[in-house]
KEMARNU-973061 format. One line per field, with one value per residue (C-alpha): x, y, z; residue number from 0. Coordinates in Angstrom, 1 decimal. Example, Ala and Ser with C-alpha at 12.3 -4.5 7.8 and 13.67 -1.06 7.14 Angstrom:
% residues 2
east: (12.3, 13.7)
north: (-4.5, -1.1)
up: (7.8, 7.1)
num: (0, 1)
END
This chain:
% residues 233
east: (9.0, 8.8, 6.7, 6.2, 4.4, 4.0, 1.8, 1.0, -1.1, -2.7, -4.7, -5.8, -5.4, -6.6, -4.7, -6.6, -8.9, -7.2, -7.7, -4.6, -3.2, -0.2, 1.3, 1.7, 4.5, 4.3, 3.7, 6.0, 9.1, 8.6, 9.5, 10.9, 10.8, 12.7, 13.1, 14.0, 11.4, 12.4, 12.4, 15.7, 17.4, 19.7, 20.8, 20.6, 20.8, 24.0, 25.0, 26.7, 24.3, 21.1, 22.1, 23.2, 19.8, 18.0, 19.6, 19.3, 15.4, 15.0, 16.6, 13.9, 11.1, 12.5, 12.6, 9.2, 8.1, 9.5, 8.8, 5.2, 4.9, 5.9, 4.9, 7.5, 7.3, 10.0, 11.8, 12.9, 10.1, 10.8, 7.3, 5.3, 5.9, 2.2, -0.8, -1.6, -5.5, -7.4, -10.2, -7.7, -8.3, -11.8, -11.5, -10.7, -15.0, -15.1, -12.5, -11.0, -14.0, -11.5, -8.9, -9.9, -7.3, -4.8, -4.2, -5.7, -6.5, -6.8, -5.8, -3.6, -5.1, -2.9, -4.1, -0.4, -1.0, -4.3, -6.5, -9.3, -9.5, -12.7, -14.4, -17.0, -19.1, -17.6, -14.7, -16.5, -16.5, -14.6, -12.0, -8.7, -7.0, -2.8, -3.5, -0.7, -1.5, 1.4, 1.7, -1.8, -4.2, -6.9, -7.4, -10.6, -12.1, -14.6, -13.0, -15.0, -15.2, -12.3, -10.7, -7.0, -5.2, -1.3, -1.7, 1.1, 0.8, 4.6, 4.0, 0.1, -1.3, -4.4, -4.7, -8.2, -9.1, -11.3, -10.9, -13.1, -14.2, -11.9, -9.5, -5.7, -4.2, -0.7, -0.4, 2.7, 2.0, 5.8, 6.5, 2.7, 0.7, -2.2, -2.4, -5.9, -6.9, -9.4, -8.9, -11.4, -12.3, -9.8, -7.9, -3.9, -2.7, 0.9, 0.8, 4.1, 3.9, 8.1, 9.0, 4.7, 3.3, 0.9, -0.1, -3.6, -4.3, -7.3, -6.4, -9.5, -10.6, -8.1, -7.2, -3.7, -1.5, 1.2, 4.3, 3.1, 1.7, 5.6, 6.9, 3.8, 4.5, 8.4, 6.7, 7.3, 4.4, 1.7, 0.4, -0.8, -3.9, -3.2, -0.4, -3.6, -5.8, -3.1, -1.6, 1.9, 3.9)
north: (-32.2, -28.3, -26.1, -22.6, -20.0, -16.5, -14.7, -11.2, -8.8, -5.4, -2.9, 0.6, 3.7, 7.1, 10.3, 13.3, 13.5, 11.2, 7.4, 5.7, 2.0, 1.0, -2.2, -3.5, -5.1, -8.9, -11.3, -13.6, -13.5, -15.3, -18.5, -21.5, -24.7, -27.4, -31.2, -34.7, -37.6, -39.9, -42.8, -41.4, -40.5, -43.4, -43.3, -40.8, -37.5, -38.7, -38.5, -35.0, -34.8, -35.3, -32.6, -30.3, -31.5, -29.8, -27.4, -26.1, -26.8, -24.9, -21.9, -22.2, -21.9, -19.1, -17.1, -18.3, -17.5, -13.5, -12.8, -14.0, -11.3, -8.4, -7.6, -6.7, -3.8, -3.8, -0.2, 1.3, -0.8, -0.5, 0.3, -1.3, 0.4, 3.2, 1.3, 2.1, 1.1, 4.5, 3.8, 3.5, 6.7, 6.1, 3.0, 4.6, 5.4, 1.5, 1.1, -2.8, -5.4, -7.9, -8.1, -4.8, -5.2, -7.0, -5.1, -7.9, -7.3, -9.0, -6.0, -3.4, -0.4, 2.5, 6.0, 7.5, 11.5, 11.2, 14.4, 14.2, 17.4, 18.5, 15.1, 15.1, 12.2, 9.1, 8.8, 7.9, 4.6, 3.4, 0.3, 2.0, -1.1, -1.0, 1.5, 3.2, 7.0, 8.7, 12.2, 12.4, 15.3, 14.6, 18.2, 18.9, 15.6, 13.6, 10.4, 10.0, 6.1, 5.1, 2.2, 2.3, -0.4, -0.6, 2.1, 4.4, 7.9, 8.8, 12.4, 12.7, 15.8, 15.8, 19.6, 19.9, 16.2, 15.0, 11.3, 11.6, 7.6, 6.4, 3.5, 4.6, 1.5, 1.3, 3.8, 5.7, 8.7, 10.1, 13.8, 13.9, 17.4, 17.0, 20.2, 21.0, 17.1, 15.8, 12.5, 13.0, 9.2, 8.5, 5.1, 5.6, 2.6, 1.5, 4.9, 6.7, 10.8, 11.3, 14.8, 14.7, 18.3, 18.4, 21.5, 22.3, 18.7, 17.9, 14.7, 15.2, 11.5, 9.7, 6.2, 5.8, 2.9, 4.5, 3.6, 5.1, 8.3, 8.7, 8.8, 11.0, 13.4, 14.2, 16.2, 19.7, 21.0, 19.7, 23.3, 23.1, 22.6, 19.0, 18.2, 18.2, 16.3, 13.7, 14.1, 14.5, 15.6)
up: (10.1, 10.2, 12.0, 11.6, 14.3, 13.0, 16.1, 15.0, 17.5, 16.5, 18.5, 17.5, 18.9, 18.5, 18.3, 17.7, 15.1, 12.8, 13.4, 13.6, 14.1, 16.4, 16.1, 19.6, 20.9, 19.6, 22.5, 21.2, 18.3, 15.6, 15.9, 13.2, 14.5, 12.8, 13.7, 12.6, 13.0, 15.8, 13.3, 12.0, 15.0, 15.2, 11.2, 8.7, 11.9, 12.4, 8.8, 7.9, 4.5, 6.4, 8.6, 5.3, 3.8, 7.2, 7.3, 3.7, 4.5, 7.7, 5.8, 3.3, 5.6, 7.4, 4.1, 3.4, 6.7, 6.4, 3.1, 4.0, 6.8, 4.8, 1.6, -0.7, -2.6, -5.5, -5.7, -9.0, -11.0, -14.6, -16.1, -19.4, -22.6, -22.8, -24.2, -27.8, -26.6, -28.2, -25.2, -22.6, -20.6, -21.0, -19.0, -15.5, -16.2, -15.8, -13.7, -12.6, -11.3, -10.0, -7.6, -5.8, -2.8, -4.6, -7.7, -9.6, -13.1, -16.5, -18.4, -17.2, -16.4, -17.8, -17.3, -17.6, -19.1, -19.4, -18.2, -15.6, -14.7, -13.1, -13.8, -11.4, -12.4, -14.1, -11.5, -8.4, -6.6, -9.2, -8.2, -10.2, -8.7, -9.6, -12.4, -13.6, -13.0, -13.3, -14.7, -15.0, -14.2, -12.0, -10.4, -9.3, -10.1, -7.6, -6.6, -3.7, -2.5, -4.9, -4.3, -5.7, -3.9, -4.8, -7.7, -9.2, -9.0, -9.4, -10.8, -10.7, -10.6, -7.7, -7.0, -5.1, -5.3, -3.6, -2.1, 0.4, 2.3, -0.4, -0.4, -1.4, -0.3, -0.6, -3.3, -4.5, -4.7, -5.4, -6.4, -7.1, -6.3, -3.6, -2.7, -1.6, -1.8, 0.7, 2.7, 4.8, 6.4, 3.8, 4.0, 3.4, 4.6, 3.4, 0.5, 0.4, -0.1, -1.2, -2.0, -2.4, -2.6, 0.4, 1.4, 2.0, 2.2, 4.3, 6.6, 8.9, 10.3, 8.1, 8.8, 8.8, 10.5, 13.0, 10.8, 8.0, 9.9, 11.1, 7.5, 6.4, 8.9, 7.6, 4.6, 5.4, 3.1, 5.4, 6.9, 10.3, 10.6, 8.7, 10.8, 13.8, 12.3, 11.2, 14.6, 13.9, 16.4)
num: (0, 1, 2, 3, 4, 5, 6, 7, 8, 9, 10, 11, 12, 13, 14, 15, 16, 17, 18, 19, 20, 21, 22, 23, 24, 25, 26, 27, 28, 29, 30, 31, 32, 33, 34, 35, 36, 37, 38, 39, 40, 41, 42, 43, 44, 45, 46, 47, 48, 49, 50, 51, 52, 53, 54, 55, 56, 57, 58, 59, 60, 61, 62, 63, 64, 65, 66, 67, 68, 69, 70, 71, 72, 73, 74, 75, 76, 77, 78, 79, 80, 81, 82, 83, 84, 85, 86, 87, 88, 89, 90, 91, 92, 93, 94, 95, 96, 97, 98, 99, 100, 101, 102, 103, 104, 105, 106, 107, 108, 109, 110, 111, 112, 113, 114, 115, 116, 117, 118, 119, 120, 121, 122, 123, 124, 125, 126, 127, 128, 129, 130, 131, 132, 133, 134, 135, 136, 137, 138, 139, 140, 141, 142, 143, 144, 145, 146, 147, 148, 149, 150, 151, 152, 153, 154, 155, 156, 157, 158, 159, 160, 161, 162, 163, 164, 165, 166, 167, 168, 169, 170, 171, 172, 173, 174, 175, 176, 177, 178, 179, 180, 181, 182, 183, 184, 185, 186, 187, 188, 189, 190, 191, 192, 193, 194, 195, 196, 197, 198, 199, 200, 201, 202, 203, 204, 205, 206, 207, 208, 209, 210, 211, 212, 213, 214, 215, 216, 217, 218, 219, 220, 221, 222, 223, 224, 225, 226, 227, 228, 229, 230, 231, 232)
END
């Protein structure tokens, strides 16, 4: 039968005035374990297609097992054709109910060019939960306590946003312009900034894990007082 061991060990770590999470060294690899019941030891382990059979199997798990550890996020993603929904912008004001951390959703959620700007009422605490946001305006607006788990901002214009104690979990926020946004107490966990326009961000007590800290901390537009409070060095 197979066995699979997978030991995983965090602890966090502060680093100036952001809060940030290092991975710490694993106390053990991880581990595959493969092996023939004793009951065939003396037949079929001998025999060259059992062994092909294991074989094939064991490589199996260990794909199973790796793939399980890290989440894969598929690059280049060709998007759905825009929804012809009338309502749909309208729906951010709802938001998704379901699925929060997951991107779970029984409709998509497509907010692509739609215009938010200075909405400072009908966007907060919302769960926008894998919508598609790309190239639309959201300056100004109040997204306070948003929860926007594995969303798509390629594009997205967030000039002055504010995100305060919100969730941006493992958002792509590509070419989008957050200049001025607040992420105060902000979760950022697994987001990507690419060629992002950051400048004037506020990162004050944002929680951010330390791989993703080193990636955010290669965009040049950060000003300095960001690069403090993120603690990039």
């Amino acid at each position: 039968m197979a066995s699979i061991s997978i030991p995983l060990a965090y602890k966090s770590h502060s680093l100036r005035r952001s809060q940030i999470y290092r991975p710490s060294q694993l106390h053990s690899p991880i581990q595959i374990k493969c092996s023939a019941s004793k009951d065939c030891s003396n037949s079929e382990e001998s025999s060259t297609q059992f062994k092909q059979l294991r074989n094939a199997a064991c490589g199996f798990l260990a794909v199973w097992a790796l793939s399980s550890v890290s989440p894969v996020i598929a690059a280049g993603q060709r998007l759905p054709p825009l929804s012809t929904d009338p309502n749909r912008c309208e729906r951010a004001f709802v938001g998704n109910t379901i699925g929060q951390a997951n991107g779970v959703y029984d409709k998509p959620l497509d907010l692509r060019f739609c215009d938010y700007t200075n909405e400072k009422t009908n966007l907060k605490g919302k769960s926008l939960a894998a919508a598609l946001m790309s190239d639309a305006k959201f300056d100004g607006a109040d997204m306070t306590e948003v929860i926007m788990s594995k969303a798509y901002a390629v594009g997205a214009s967030f000039k002055g946003t504010d995100f305060s104690n919100a969730v941006l979990d493992r958002v792509n926020f590509e070419k989008a312009n957050l200049q001025g946004a607040s992420f105060k107490n902000t979760v950022l966990s697994g987001s990507t900034f690419n060629d992002a326009q950051l400048d004037g961000a506020d990162f004050e007590d944002t929680i951010i894990g330390y791989i993703d800290l080193q990636k955010i901390c290669t965009n040049k537009t950060i000003n300095e007082e960001g690069r403090v409070n993120l603690g990039c060095r």
